[in-house]
N, C-alpha and C positions, 0 to 999 in steps of 0.2 A: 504493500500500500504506500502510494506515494504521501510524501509529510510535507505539509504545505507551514511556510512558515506565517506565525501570528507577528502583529504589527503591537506593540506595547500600548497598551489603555489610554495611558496618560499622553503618546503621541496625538492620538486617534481625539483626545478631548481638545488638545492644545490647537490641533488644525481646525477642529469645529468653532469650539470656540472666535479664532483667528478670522473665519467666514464670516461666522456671525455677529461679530464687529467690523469686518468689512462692509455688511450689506446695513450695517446700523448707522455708523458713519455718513451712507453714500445716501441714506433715506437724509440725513439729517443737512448734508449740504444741499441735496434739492428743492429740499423747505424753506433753506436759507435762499439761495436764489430765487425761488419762485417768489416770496417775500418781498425781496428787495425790488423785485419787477414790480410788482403791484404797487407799494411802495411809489415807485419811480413813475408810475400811469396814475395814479393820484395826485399827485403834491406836485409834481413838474409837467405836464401838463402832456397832452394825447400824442408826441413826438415819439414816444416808447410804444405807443399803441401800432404806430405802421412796421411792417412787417420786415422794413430793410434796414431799421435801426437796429433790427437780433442780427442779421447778416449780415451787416459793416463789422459788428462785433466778433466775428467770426473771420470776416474777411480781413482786420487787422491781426489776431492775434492767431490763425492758424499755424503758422511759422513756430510762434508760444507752445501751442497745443500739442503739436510733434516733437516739442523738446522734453515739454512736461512730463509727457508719455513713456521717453527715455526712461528719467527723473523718476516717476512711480516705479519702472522696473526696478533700476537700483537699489533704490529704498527700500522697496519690500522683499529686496534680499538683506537688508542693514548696512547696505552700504551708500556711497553719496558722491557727486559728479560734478564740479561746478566749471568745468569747461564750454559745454554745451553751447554758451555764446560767444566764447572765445574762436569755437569752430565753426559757428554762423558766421561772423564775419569774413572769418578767412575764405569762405566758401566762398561767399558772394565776392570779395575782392577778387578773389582768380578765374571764378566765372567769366567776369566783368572784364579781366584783362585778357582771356581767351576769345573771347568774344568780339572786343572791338580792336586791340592790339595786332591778335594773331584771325580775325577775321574767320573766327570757327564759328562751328554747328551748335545747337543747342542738345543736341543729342549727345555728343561730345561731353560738353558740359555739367550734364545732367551727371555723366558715369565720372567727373571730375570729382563735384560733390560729395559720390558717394564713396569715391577712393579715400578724399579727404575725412571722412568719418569711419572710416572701416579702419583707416589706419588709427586714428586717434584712437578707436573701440577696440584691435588688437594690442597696443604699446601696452595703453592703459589697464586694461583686462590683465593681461598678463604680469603686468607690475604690481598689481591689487591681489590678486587671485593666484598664483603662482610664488612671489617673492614673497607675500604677507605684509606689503607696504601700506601704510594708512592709506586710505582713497583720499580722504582732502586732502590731502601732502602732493598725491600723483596728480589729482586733479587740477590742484593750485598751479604747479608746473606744467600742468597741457594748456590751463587759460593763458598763462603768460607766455609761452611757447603760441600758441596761435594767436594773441595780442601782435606779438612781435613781429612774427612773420608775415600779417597781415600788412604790417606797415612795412618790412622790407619789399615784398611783392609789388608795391605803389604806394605812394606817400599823400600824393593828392586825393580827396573824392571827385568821383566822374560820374555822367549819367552816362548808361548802354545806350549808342545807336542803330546797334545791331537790329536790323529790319527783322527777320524772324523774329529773334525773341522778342523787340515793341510788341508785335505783331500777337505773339503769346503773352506776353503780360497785359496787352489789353483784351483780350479773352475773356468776355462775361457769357456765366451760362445761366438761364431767363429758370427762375423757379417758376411754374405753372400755377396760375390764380392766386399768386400772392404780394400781386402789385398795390399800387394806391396811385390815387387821384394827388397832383403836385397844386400850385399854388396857383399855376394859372387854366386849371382846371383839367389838363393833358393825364391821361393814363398811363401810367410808368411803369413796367415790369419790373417786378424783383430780382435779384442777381448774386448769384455767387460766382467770386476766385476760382480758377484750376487748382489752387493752393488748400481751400477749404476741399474740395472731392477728396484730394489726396490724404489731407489730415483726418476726415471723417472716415475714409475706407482704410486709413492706420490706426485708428480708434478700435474698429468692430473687428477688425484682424488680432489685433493686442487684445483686444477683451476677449475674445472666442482664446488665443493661444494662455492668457493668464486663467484663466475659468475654465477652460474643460480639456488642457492638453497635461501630459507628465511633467514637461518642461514646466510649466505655469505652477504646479502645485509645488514642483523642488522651487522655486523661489519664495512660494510660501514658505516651506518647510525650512530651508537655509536662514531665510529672516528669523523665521520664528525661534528655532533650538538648531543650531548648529550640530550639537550633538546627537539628537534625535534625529535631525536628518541623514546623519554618518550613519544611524544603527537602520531605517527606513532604505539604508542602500544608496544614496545620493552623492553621487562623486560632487564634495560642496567646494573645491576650486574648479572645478569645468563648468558648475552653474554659475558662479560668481562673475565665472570668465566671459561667461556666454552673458550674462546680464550686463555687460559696461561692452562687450560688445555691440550688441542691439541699442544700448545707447550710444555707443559713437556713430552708429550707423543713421539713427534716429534725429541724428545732429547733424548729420549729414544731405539726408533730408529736408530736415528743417531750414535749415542755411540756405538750402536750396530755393525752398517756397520763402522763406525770408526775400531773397536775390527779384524771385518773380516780383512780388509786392513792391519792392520800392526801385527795381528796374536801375541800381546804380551800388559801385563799392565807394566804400569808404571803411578807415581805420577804425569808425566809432559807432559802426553799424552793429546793433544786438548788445548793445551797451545795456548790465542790467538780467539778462536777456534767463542768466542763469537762476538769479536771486527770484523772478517773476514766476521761474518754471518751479523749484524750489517752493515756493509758499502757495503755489497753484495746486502744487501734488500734496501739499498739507490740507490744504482747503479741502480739497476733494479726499481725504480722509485717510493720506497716507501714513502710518507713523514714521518718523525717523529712525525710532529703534529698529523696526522691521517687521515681519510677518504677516502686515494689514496695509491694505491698499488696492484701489480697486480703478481701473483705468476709466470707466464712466464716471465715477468720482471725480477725477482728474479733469476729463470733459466739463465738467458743472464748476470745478476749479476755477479754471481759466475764463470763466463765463463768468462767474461771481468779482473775480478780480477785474476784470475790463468794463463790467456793470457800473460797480464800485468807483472807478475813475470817470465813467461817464458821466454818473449824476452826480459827482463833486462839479466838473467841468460844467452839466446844465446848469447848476447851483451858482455858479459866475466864481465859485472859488479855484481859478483858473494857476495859479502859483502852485509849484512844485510841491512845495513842501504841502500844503493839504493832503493832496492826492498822496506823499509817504503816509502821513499823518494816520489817515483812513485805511491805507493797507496794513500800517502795522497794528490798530484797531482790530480790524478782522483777523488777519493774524492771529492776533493774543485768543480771541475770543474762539477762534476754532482748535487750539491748544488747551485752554482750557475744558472744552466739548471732549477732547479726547482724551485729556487726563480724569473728567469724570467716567466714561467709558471703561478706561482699564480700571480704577477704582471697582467699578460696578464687577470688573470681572473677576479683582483679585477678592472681591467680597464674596464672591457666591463660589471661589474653588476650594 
């Protein structure tokens, strides 16, 4: 008779549990968003109500949303990446100078990109995962490492005149019946980016591979107990490895659809870019310690945070520092959410 081996009790509660603060989390950031929308169609007036103020919000921060996404992987292994924008820039600088310098293809370009993050996603992976080097140490070293490079590549910002890509950066695709009547009484189709499809079809790819594949659960399990994931079988430096891979790649990406959007390099481009994915993937209910995080969360993340800056900016409180002010508000406030959560969870084991 074959012997099938058992999976230890306390593993088996540790990942349930871990679920069920994830999906506790991801309810609780969509309340909070949904909130602040209503919120926002009450007190500032029917501007939130038309359909292409959620799709601007999208259409600015999809570049965000792909880094984030990275950013949730890592994390819900316990570990953490703040390069992410260091490698959007570079991206879009060399894009940028293959493009109108060396007069190339956007095809080209595209697989530039993602060179540029695959490598950042192997160095790093392997220096993390392999060496047993802190990730903010390695991390800190790849922003500054693609800081720098970025400004060796070109020193000036330019805008792309490259005809094809104009050509694809101004690419609106028309959402069907969810236009609005404009001011001088014209019927205006709705619209999203190429940049958002791409971000939204790496959303439901990341949630489907986090949620119901092996690989997705070893990163649960790696975040969670490191140890328990050793006894579960989980080679935990290949998952590690493999998790800051898919974020460099992810940044890679993103850099990319960053490039689309604002159609020009410069040194100072995704300034930030890390710190906004960072507290996007908290929002959406990632912990920093590990094991909980949830890539629709992450989604509602990034949508909470760009909301958040909208209605300061409707609010005429248009200076900087408000708009910190408010994010680190929300911030604290969705930390606290999550330190009552574990609480709740170390009460009842």
């Amino acid at each position: 008779m074959a012997m099938t081996e058992k999976k230890p009790a306390g593993v088996k509660r540790l990942r349930i549990r871990s679920m069920s603060d994830t999906n506790l989390l991801l309810m609780i950031t969509i309340g909070v968003f949904i909130l602040m929308y209503v919120c926002a169609i009450v007190f500032q007036g029917s501007g939130f109500l038309k359909p292409q103020t959620f799709f601007n919000i999208l259409n600015a921060n999809a570049a965000l949303l792909i880094a984030s996404c990275g950013l949730t992987i890592v994390m819900v292994t316990g570990s953490i990446d703040i390069s992410v924008g260091g490698v959007a820039a570079l991206v879009s600088m060399c894009c940028a100078v293959y493009l109108d310098y060396m007069n190339g293809n956007i095809f080209v370009s595209a697989l530039i990109a993602l060179g540029i993050g695959l490598g950042f996603g192997l160095v790093q992976g392997f220096l993390v995962a392999y060496l047993d080097i802190q990730p903010f140490i390695v991390t800190l070293a790849g922003m500054f490492f693609a800081r720098g490079m970025t400004t060796i590549v070109h020193t000036n910002p330019f805008n792309v005149e490259n005809k094809a890509f104009v050509t694809l950066k101004e690419t609106r695709i028309t959402v069907p019946g969810m236009g609005s009547v404009n001011r001088i009484g014209k019927y205006v189709d709705a619209y999203v980016e190429i940049g958002v499809v791409v971000a939204l079809l790496l959303v439901v790819l990341l949630f489907i591979l986090l949620r119901w594949s092996r690989l997705g659960r070893g990163f649960y399990a790696v975040g969670g107990n490191r140890q328990s994931a050793l006894m579960l079988g989980i080679n935990v430096k290949r998952t590690r490895f493999i998790a800051h891979l898919l974020c460099g790649v992810l940044a890679g990406i993103g850099g990319y659809v960053y490039f689309l959007h604002v159609g020009s390099g410069a040194a100072s481009h995704a300034s930030g870019m890390e710190m906004n994915a960072i507290a996007s993937a908290i929002i959406g209910g990632t912990l920093l310690t590990g094991g909980v995080g949830n890539i629709a969360g992450t989604l509602f993340g990034v949508l909470s945070l760009s909301l958040i800056q909208n209605i300061v900016s409707s609010a005429g409180l248009d200076q900087a520092w408000w708009t910190g002010i408010t994010i680190a508000g929300m911030l604290c406030l969705f930390l606290i959410i999550q330190s009552i959560v574990m609480a709740r969870k170390k009460g009842t084991s």
